[in-house]
C-alpha positions as CSV (number, residue, x, y, z in Angstrom):
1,X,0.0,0.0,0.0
2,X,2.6,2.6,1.0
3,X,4.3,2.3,-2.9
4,X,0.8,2.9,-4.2
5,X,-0.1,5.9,-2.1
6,X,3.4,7.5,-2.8
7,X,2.9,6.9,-6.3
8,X,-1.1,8.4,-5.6
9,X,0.7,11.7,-3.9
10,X,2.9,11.7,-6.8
11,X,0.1,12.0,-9.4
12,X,-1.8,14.6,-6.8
13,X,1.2,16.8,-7.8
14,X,1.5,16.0,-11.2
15,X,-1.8,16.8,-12.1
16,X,-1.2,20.4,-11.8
17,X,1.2,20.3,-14.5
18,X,-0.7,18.5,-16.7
19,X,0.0,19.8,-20.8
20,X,-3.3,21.3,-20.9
21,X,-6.9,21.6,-19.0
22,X,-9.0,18.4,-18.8
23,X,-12.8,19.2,-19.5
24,X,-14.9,19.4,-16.6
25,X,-16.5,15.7,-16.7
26,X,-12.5,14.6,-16.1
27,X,-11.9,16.8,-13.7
28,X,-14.9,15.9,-11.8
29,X,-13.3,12.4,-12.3
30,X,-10.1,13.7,-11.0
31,X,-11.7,15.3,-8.0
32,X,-13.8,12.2,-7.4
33,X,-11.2,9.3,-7.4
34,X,-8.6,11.8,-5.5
35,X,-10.9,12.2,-2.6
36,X,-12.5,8.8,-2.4
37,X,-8.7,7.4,-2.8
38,X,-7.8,9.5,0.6
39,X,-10.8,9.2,2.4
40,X,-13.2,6.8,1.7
41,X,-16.8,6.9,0.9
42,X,-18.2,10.7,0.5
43,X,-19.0,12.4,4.2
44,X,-20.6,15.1,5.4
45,X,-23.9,17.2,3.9
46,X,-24.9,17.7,0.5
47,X,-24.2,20.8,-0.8
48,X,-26.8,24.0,-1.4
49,X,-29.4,23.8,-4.4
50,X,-27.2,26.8,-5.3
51,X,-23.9,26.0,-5.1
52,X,-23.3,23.6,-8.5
53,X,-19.8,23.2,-8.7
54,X,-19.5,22.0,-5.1
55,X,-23.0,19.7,-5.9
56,X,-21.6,18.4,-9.1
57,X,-18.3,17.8,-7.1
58,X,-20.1,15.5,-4.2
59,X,-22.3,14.0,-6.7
60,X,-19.0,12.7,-9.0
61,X,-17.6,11.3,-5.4
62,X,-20.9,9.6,-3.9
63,X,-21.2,7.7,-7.0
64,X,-18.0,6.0,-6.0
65,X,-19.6,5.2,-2.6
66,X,-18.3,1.7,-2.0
67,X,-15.1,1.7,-4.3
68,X,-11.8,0.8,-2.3
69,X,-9.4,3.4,-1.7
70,X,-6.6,1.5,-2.9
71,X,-8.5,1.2,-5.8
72,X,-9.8,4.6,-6.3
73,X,-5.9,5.8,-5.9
74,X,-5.1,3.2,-8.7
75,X,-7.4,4.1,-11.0
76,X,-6.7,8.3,-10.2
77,X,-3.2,7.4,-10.6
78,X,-3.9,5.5,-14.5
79,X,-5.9,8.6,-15.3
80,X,-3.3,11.3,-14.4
81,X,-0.6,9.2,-16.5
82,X,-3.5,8.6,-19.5
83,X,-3.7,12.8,-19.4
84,X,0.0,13.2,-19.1
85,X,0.3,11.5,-22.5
């Protein structure tokens, strides 16, 4: 586990130099494997009617409610490296 969550905080860096923007479906992929790789199933309240970045963003990570973390890093890690060319 400890390789694969180096190699997970690797790709958490790496992402910000990425050659150019994803769209916003991948980085709501991004966003949702990153934070159910380091913490688990999605936590705490929905956000407001309102606020639609931060609903789309806890919508992309409760539909990975039950997905491993080990897992989720995996496949966040394959997805970075598939942007990075």
């Amino acid at each position: 586990m400890s390789d694969l969550k180096t190699t997970f905080e690797q790709a958490a860096k790496a992402v910000h130099d990425l050659p150019e923007r994803p769209d916003n479906e991948t980085l709501l992929r991004l966003y949702a494997l990153y934070k159910q790789g380091a913490e688990g199933d999605v936590s705490g309240p929905k956000p407001g009617f309102f606020d639609f970045v931060g609903t789309a963003k806890y919508e992309a990570w409760a539909k990975l409610k039950g997905t491993g973390q080990e897992d989720a890093m995996q496949k966040y890690v394959d997805l970075v490296n598939k942007l990075r060319g």
